[in-house]
C-alpha positions in Angstrom: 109.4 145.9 24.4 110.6 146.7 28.1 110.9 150.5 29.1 114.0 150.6 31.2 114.5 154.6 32.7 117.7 153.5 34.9 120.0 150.9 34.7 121.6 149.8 38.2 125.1 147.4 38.6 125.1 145.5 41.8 129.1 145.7 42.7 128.3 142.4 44.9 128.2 138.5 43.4 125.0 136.7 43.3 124.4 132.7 43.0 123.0 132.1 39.9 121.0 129.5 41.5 118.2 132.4 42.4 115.1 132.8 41.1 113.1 135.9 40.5 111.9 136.3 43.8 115.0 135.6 46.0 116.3 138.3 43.2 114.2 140.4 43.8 114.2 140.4 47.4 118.3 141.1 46.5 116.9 144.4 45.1 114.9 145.2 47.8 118.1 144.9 50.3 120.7 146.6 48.3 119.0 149.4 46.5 116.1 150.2 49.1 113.5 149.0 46.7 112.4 147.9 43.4 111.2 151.0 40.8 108.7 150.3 37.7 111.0 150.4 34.7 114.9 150.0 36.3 117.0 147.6 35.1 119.4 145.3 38.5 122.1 143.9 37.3 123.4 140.7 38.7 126.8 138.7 38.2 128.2 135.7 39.5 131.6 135.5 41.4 133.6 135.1 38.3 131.7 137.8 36.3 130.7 134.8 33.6 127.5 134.7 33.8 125.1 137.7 34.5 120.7 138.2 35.5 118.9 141.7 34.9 115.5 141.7 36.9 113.2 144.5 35.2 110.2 145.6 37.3 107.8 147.3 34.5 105.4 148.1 36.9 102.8 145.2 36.4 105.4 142.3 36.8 108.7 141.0 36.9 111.2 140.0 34.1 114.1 138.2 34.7 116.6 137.6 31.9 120.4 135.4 32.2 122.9 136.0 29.8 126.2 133.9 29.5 129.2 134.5 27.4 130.9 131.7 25.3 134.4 133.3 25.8 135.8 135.2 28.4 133.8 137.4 31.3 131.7 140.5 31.6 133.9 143.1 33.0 132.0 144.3 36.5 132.5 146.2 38.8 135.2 146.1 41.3 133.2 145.4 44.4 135.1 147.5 46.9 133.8 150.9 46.9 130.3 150.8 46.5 127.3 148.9 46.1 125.9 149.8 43.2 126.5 151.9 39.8 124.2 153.6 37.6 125.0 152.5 33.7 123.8 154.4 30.6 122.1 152.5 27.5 125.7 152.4 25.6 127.6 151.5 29.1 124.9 148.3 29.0 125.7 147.5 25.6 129.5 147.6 25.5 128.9 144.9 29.3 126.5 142.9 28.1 129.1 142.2 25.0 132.0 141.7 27.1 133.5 145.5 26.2 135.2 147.8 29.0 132.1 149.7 29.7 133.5 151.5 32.4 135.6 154.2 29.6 131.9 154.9 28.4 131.1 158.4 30.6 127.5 159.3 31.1 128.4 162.7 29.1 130.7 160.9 26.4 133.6 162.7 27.9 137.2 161.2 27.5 138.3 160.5 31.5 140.7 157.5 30.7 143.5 157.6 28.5 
């Protein structure tokens, strides 16, 4: 329904108070701008709850997703501030999974 060419992680919490537009303003600050058909994802403090704002080039879609159990495993938050995800790296967080042993080539890099 939604072409998505890049998926970006903010590394950084967000209040899941905000709306598309102070979201999206959030994109504009930490990733320089916002591109037709990427993917920002957005987590709360405690990595429960997560948004994804999608600019397809016409509008914007903003999506929540919570989990009944548990947390989304995120990104540290320390080194950078943002990550590039693959299609399966999105998959295996939006389920809850350790997306981070998911390498963009399939490669085994933790053991």
């Amino acid at each position: 329904m939604i072409r998505i060419d890049a998926i970006w992680l903010a590394t950084e919490p967000l209040d899941m108070r905000a709306g598309a537009d102070t979201i999206l303003t959030r994109v504009v600050k930490v990733f320089g701008s916002a591109r037709p058909h990427h993917a920002y994802l957005f987590a709360n403090r405690r990595s429960t709850r997560m948004k994804v704002l999608v600019y397809d080039g016409f509008g914007v879609w903003l999506a929540a997703r919570r989990l009944n159990k548990g947390h989304f495993i995120w990104a540290n938050g320390h080194s950078e501030i943002a990550e590039t995800l693959n299609p399966e790296q999105l998959r295996a967080l939006v389920i809850g999974l350790p997306w981070q042993t998911l390498a963009h080539d399939h490669v085994i890099a933790v053991v």
